[in-house]
C-alpha positions as CSV (number, residue, x, y, z in Angstrom):
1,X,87.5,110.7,95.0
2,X,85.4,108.3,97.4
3,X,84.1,109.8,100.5
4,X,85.2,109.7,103.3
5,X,84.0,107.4,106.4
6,X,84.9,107.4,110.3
7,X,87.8,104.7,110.5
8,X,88.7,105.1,114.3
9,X,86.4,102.3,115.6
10,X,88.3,99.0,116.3
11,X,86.0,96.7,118.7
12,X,86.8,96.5,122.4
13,X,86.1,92.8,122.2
14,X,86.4,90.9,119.3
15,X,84.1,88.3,119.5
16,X,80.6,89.9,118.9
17,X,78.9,86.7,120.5
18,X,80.6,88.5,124.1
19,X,79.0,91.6,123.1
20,X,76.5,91.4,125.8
21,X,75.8,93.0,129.5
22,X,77.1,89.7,131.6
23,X,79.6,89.2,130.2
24,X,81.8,92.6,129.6
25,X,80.4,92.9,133.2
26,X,81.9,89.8,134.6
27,X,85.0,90.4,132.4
28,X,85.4,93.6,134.1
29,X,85.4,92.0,137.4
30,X,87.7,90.1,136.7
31,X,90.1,92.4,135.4
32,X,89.3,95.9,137.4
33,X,88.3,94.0,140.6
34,X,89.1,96.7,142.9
35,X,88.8,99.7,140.8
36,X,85.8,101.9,141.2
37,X,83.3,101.5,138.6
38,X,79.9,103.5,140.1
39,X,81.1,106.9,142.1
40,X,78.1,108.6,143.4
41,X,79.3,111.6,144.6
42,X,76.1,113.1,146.0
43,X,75.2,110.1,148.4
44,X,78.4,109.0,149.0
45,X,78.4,105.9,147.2
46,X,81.3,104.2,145.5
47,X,81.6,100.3,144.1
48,X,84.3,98.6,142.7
49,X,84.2,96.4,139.7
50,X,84.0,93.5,141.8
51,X,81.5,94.9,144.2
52,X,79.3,95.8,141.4
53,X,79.0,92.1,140.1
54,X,78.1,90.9,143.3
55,X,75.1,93.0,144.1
56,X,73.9,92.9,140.8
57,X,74.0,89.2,140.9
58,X,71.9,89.8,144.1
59,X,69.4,91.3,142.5
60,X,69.6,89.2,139.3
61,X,69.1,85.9,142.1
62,X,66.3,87.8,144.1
63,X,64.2,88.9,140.8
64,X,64.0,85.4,139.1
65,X,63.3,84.0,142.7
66,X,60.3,86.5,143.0
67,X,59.1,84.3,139.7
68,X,60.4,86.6,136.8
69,X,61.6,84.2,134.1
70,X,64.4,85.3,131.2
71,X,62.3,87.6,128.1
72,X,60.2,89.2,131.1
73,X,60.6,92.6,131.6
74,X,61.5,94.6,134.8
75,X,60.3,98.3,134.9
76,X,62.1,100.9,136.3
77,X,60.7,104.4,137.2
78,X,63.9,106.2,139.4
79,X,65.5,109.1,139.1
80,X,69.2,108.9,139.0
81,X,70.8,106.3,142.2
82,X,72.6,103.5,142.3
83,X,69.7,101.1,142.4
84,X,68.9,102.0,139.0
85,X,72.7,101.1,137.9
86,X,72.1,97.6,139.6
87,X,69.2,97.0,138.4
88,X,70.0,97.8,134.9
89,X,73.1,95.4,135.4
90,X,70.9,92.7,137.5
91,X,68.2,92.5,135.4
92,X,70.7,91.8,132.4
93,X,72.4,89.0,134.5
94,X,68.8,87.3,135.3
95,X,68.1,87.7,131.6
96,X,65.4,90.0,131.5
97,X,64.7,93.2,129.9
98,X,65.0,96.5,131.7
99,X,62.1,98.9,130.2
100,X,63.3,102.9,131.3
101,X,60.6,105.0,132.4
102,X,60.4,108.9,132.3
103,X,60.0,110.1,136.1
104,X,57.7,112.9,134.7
105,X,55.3,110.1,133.0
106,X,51.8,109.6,135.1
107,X,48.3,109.1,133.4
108,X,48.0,108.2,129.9
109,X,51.8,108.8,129.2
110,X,52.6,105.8,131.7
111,X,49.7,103.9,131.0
112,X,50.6,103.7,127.2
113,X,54.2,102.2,127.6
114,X,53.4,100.4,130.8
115,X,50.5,98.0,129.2
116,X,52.6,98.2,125.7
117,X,55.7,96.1,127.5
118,X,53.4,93.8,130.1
119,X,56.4,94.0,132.6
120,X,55.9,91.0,135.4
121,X,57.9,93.1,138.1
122,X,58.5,97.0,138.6
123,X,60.9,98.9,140.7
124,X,59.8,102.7,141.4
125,X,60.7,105.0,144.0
126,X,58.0,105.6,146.7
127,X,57.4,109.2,145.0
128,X,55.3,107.2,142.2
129,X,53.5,104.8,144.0
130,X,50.4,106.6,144.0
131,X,50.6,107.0,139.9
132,X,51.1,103.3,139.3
133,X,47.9,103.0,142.0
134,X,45.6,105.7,139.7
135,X,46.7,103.4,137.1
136,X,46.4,100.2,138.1
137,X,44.2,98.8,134.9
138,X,47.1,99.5,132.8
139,X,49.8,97.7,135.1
140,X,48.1,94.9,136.3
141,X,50.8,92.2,134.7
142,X,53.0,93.7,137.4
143,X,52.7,91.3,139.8
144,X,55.1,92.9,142.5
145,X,57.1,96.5,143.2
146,X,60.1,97.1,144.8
147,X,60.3,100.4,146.5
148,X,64.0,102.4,146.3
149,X,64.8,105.7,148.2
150,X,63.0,107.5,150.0
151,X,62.9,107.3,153.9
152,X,61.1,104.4,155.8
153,X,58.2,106.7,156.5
154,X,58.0,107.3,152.8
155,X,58.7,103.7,151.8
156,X,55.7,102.5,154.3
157,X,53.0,104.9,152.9
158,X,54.0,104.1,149.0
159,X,53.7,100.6,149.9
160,X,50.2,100.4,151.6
161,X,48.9,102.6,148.4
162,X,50.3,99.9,146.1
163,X,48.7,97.2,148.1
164,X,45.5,98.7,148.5
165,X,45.7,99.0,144.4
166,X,45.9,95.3,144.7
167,X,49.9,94.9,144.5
168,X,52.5,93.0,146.4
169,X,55.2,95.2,147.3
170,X,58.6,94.5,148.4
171,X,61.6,96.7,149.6
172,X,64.4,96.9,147.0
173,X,66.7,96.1,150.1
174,X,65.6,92.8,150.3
175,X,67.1,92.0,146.6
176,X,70.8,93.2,148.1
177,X,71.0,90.7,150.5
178,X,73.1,87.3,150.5
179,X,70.3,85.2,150.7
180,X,68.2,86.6,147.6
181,X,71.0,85.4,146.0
182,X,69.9,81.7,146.0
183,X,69.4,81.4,142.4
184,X,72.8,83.0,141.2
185,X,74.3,79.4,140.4
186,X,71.6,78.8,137.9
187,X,71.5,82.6,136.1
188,X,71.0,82.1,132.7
189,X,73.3,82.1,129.7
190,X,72.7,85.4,127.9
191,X,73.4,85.5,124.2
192,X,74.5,89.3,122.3
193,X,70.9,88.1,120.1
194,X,68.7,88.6,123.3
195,X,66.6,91.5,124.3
196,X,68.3,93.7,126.7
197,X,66.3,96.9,127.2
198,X,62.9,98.6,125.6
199,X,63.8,102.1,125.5
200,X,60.8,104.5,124.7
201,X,60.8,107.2,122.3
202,X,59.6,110.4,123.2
203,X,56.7,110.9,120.6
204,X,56.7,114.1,120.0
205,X,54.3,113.1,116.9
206,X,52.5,110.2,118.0
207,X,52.4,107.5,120.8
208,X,55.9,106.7,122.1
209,X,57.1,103.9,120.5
210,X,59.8,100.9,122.7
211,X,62.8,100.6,120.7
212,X,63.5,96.7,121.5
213,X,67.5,96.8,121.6
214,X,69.1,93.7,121.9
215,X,72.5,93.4,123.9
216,X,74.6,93.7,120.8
217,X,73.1,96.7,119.9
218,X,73.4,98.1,123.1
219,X,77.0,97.1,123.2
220,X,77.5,98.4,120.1
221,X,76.0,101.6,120.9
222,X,77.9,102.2,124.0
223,X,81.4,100.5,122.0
224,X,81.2,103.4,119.4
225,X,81.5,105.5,122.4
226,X,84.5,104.2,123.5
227,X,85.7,104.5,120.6
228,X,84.5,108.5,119.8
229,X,86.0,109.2,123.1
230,X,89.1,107.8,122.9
231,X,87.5,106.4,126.3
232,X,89.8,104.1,128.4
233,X,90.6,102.5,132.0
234,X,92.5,105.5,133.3
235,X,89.4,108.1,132.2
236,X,86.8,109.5,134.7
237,X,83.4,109.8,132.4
238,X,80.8,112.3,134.2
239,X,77.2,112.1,133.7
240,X,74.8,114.5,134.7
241,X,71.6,113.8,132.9
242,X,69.0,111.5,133.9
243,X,69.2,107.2,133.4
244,X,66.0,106.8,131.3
245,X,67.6,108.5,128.5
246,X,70.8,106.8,126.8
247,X,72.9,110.0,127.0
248,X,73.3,108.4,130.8
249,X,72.7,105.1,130.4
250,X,74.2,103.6,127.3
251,X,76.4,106.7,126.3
252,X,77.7,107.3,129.5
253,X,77.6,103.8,132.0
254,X,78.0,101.6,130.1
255,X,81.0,102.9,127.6
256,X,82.7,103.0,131.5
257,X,81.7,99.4,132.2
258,X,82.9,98.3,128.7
259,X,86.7,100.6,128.9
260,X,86.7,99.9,132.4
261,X,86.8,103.5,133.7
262,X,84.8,105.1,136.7
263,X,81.7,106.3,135.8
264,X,80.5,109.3,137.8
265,X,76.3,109.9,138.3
266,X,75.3,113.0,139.2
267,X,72.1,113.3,140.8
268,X,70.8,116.0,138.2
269,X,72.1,118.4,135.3
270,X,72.6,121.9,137.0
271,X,74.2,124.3,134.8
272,X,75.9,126.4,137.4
273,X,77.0,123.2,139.2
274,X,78.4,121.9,136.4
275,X,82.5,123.4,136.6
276,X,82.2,122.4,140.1
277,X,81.2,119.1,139.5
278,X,83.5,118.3,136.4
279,X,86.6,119.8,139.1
280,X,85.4,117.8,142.1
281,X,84.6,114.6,140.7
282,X,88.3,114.6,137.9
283,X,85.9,114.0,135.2
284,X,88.1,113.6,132.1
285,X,85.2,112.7,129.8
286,X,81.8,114.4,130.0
287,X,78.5,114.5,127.6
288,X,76.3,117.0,126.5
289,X,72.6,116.6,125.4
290,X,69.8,119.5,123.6
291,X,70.9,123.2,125.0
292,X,73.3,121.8,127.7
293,X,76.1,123.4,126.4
294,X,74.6,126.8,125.8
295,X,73.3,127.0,129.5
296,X,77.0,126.6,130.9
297,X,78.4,128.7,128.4
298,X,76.0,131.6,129.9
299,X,77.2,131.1,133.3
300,X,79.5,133.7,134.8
301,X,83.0,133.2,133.7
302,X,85.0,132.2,136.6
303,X,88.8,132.5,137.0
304,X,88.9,128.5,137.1
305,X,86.7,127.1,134.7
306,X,89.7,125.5,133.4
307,X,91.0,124.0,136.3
308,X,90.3,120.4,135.7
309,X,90.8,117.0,134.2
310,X,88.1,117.4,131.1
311,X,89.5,115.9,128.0
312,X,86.9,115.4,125.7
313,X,83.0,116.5,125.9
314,X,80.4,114.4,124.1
315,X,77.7,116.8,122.3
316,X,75.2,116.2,120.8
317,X,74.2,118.5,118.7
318,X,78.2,120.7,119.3
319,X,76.8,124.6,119.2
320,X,79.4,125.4,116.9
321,X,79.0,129.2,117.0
322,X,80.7,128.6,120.7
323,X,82.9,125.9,119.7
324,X,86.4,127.3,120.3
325,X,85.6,129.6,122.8
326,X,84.0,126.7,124.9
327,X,87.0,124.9,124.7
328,X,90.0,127.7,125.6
329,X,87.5,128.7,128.4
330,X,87.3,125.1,130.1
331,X,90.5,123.4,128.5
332,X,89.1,121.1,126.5
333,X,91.2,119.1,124.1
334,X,88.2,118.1,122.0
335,X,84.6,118.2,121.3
336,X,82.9,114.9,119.3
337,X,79.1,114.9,117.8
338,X,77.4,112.1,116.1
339,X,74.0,111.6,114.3
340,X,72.2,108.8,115.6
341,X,68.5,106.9,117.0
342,X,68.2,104.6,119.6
343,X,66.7,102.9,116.8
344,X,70.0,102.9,114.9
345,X,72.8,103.3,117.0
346,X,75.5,105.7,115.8
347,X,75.6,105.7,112.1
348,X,77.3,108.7,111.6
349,X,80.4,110.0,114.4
350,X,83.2,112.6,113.9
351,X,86.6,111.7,114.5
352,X,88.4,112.5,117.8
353,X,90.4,116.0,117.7
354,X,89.7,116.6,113.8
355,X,88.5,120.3,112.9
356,X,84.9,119.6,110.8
357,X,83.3,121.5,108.7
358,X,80.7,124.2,110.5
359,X,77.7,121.9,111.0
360,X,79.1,118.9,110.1
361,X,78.0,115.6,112.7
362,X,80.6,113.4,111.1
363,X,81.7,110.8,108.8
364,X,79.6,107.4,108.0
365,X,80.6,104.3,109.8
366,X,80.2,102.8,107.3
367,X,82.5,98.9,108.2
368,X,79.1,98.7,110.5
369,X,76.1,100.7,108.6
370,X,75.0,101.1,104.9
371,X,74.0,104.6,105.2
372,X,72.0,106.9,102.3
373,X,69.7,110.0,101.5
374,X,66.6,108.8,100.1
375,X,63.8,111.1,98.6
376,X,61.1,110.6,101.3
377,X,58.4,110.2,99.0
378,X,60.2,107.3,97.0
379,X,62.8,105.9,99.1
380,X,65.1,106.8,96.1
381,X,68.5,108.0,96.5
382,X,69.7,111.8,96.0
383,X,72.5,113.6,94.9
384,X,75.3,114.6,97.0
385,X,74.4,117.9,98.2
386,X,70.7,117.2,98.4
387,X,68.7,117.2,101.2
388,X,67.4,113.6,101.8
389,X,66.2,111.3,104.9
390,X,68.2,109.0,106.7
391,X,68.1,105.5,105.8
392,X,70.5,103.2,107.7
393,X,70.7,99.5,108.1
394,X,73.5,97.5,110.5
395,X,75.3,95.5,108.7
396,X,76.5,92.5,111.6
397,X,73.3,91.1,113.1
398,X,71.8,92.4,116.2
399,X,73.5,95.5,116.3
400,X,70.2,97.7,115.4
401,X,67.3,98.0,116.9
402,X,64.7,94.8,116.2
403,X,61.3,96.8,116.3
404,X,59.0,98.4,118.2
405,X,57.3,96.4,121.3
406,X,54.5,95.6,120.5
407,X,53.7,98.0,117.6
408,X,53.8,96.0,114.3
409,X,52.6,98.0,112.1
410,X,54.7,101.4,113.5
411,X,57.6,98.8,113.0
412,X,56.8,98.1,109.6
413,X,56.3,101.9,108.7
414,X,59.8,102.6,110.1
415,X,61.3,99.2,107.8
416,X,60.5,99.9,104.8
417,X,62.3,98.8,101.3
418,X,64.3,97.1,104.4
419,X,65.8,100.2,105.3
420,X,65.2,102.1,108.8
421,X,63.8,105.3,107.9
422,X,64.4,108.1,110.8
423,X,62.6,110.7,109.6
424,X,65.5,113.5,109.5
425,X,66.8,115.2,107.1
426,X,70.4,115.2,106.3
427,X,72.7,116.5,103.6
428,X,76.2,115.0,102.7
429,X,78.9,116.8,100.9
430,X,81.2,115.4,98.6
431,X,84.0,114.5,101.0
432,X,81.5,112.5,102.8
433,X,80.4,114.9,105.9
434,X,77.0,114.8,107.1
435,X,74.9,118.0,108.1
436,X,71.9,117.2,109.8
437,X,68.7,119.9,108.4
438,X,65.6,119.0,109.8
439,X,63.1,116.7,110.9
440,X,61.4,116.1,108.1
441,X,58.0,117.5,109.7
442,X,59.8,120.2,110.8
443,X,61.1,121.1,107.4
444,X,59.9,124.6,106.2
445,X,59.5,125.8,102.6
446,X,59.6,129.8,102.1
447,X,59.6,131.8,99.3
448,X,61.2,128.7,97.1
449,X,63.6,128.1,99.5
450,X,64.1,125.2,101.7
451,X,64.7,126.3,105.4
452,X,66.0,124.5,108.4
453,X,64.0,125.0,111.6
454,X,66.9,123.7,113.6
455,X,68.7,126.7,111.5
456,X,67.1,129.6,112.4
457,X,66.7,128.3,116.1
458,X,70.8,127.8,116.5
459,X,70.7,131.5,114.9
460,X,68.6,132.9,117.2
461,X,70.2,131.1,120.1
462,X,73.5,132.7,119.8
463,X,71.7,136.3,121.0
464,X,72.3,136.4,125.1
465,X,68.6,137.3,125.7
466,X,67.5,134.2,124.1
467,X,66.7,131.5,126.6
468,X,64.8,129.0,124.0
469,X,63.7,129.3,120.9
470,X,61.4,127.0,119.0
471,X,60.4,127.6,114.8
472,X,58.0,126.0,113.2
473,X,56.3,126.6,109.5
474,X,52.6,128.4,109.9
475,X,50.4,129.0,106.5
476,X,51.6,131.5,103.9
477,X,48.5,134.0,103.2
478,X,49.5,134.4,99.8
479,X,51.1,131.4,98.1
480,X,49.4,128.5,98.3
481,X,51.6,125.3,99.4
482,X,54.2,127.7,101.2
483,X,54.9,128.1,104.6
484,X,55.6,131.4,106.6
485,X,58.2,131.5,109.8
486,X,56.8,131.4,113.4
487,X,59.8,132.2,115.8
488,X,58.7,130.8,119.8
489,X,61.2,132.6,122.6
490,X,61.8,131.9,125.6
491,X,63.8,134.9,127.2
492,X,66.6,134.8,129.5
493,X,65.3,135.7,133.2
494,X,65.8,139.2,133.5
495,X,66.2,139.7,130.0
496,X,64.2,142.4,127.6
497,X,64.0,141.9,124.2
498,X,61.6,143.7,121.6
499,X,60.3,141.9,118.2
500,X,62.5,144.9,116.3
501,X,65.9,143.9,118.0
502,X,64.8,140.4,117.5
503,X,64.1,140.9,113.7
504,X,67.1,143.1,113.5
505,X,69.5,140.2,114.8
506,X,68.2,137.8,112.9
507,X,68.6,139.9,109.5
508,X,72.6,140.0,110.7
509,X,72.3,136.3,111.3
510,X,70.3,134.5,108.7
511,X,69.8,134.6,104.8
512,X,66.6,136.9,104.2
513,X,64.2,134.2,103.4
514,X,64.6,132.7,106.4
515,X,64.3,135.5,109.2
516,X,60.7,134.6,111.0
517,X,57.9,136.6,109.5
518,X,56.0,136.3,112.8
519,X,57.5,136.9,116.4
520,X,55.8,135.4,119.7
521,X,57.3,135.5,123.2
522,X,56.6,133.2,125.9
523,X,57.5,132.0,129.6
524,X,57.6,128.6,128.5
525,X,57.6,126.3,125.5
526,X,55.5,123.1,125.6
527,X,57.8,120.0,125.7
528,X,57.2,116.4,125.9
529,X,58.1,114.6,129.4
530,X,61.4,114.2,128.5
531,X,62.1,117.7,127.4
532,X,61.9,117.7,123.9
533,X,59.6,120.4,122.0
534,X,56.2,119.4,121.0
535,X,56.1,121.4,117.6
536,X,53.1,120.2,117.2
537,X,51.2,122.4,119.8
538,X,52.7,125.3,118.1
539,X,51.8,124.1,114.7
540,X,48.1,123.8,115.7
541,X,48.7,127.5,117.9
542,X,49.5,128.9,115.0
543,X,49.6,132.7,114.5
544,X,47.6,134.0,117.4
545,X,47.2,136.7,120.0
546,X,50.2,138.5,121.0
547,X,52.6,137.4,117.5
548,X,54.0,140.1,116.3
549,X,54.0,139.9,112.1
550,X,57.1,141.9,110.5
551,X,55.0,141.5,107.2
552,X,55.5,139.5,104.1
553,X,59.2,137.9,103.3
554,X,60.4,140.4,100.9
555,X,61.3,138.9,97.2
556,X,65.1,138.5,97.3
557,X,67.0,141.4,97.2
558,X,64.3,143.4,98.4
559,X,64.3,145.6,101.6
560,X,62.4,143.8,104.4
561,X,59.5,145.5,106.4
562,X,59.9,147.2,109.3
């Protein structure tokens, strides 16, 4: 029997040459006019369809007459507002690219993926001004800022900072009005093949790397969301994470802008918040990124969690060991996963309101991806039931990612056998799911076994005085070439947990080769700027002072060490 592969997805607009920014945005205009299409709740903000075309044609007019040309690229450093929203959408329309930028990123972090892009223009909220200033070696193709938020006070010290750094500076007000729009007669004609965003990994093993994403792929991207959704004109999709990732921005925005439904931006994830906002706002769609899902689950139960609108939540990765009792708790109808890169778009999805296997991230898309499990080592392909790395190639042009900016030979690495590697491990079983394992530096090998960090850590998570929990492999002491178990936690405020209740859970909870040799608790785990883990730092910590070591793993069917 053939496997099986995710059928739902049928094209919100048939020609792919219309799969670009301008025009799904004008189309929307012309069909939702009056509709609401940005609702920002905290500021009071709403725009229509219609309204939403016109200011971002504003700003599309006023950034080519400040000198940008189409191909340049517009940086953006805000943290959730509707400017950013405009922007994105005017610096589509003026045909530039927008180039995301993590609000956390100052020094070498911004310097990096500022000089790596060369954008000619920047727009930054007045918070940043004096990090683009300690930087100004590694900006200087910007050649003006625009200042958003912020009071006027604020707005006037940010700019005499960036102009004693040597940089114009204008207000972002003065692309909103009429007469900036003098050039929107003569914006250009954007094809689906042109650049339309550099979104930057978070390099959690190296130098962040710009995923150059042309409009098709965006579109693509953001289409398949429609489509895992079920996502149409009469739905309310909430976002509460921040722009400069794509749970946001092309998972969250722009699936609106293409269905034609009122997106919702909240200003900031707050897990507590979060019922109140999803009631308040009539979200019927929502997403989930990382540990969101477990942080509301460990809020106090409230007699209304389930009074609201929520149809479908977007998660990615779904904790299944919460699953159902997620959904009776706030009345929702479904949850969908997916295994995707920025780099790839979503290769992999799980069809809407279908019971998967425990672990399972979906089906293969496979009318718009070849998709295979490849031995790392020689790009060959494995058995079903294998662990293997993901290889995946689009197969309509311009729907994947065309490189990395300005990185030719990371690009290269990433391309090879003309396949994008993505450096996770996956499994597939012979009806045609796909479980995701590991990265594949994150893989651990124990005792003969093959264990999955991201495993253990979704075991350990389930106890309620686990806050965060991060595993990596340390050195065996006695088998060369094998790895021992080094379990990172981040308690729960208040919480108190010993290494023998910890080592006691886990033996409940996970096969006996993979319970964590060695224990260490922290008040915090070391992340990247946008939040991910940087195993690394643990990797090199190592076993050090404070872990507590349960011993040995015992041969199997042994009695463990106490």
């Amino acid at each position: 029997m053939a496997p099986r592969s995710y059928d739902q997805y049928r094209p919100s607009f048939a020609d792919r040459r219309r799969w670009n920014t301008p025009d799904v945005l004008r189309h929307r205009a012309e069909t939702h006019g009056e509709r609401i299409y940005l609702d920002v709740p905290w500021t009071g903000e709403a725009y229509s369809y219609a309204e939403t075309l016109e200011l971002a044609e504003r700003v599309a007019g006023g950034l080519l007459g400040a000198g940008a040309v189409p191909g340049d690229r517009l940086l953006i450093m805000l943290p959730n507002c509707s400017a950013y929203i405009l922007a994105w959408l005017g610096s589509s329309l003026a045909g530039m690219a927008e180039v995301p930028i993590n609000t956390a990123y100052r020094g070498t972090f911004l310097e990096h993926q500022a000089s790596t892009v060369t954008p000619r223009l920047a727009l930054i909220h007045p918070d940043y001004a004096e990090r683009f200033a300690e930087s100004a070696g590694a900006v200087g193709t910007v050649e003006r800022f625009y200042l958003a938020g912020g009071d006027d006070d604020e707005r006037a010290a940010a700019a005499a900072t960036l102009r004693h750094a040597g940089f114009s500076v204008s207000d972002w007000e003065e692309l909103l009005q009429p007469a900036a729009s003098g050039r929107t007669a003569g914006l250009p004609q954007v094809r689906h093949s042109d650049l339309a965003s550099v979104f930057f990994t978070s390099g959690t093993t190296g130098l962040s790397k710009g995923v150059m994403m042309p409009h098709a792929h965006m579109h693509l991207f953001a289409d398949e969301c429609v489509s895992l959704t079920r996502l149409t004109d009469a739905d309310v999709y909430m976002s509460a994470g921040p722009l400069f990732h794509g749970n946001s921005h092309f998972l969250a925005a722009h699936p609106a802008l293409i269905a034609g439904a009122r997106y919702v931006l909240q200003e900031r994830f707050s897990a507590s918040a979060w019922a109140g906002q999803v009631r308040e706002s009539g979200a019927t769609v929502t997403n989930f990124v990382g540990v969101m899902m477990d942080f509301v689950w460990q809020q106090p139960e409230r007699s209304d969690d389930a009074d609201n609108d929520l149809r479908c939540i977007f998660a990615a990765p779904t904790a299944s060991s919460i699953l159902e009792g997620f959904k009776e708790r706030y009345g929702v109808e479904a949850f969908v996963e997916v295994f995707g890169l920025t780099e790839t778009c979503m290769a992999i999805l799980s069809p809407y309101g279908e019971d998967r296997p425990p672990g399972a991230a979906g089906l293969a898309n496979s009318d718009w991806f070849d998709v295979r499990l490849v031995d790392p080592e020689t790009d060959e392909e494995v058995p079903v039931g294998e662990l293997g790395e993901l290889v995946v190639r689009a197969r309509h042009p311009w729907t994947q990612s065309v490189g990395y900016y300005n990185m030719p030979a990371e690009t290269q690495e990433a391309w090879r056998n003309l396949w994008w590697h993505t450096g996770d491990g996956l499994r597939r079983d012979a009806e045609g799911w796909y479980y995701f394992v590991d990265r594949l530096k994150d893989a651990i090998r124990r005792r003969g076994e093959n264990i999955s960090s991201y495993e253990v850590e979704q075991a350990l998570l389930a106890h309620p005085a686990v806050g965060e929990v991060a595993v990596v492999a340390v050195p065996a002491d006695q088998e060369a070439g094998e790895d021992e178990v080094l379990a990172v936690i981040v308690s729960e405020p208040g919480a108190d947990i010993s290494a023998a209740e910890m080592w006691e859970y886990a033996d409940r909870r996970l096969p006996y080769f993979a319970v964590p040799r060695y224990l260490r608790f922290t008040s915090e785990l070391p992340k990247t700027p946008s939040e991910k883990v940087r195993k690394v730092e643990l990797r090199a910590a190592g076993v050090g002072a404070g872990t507590h070591d349960r011993g040995p793993a015992p041969r199997r069917g042994a009695r463990a060490q106490k």
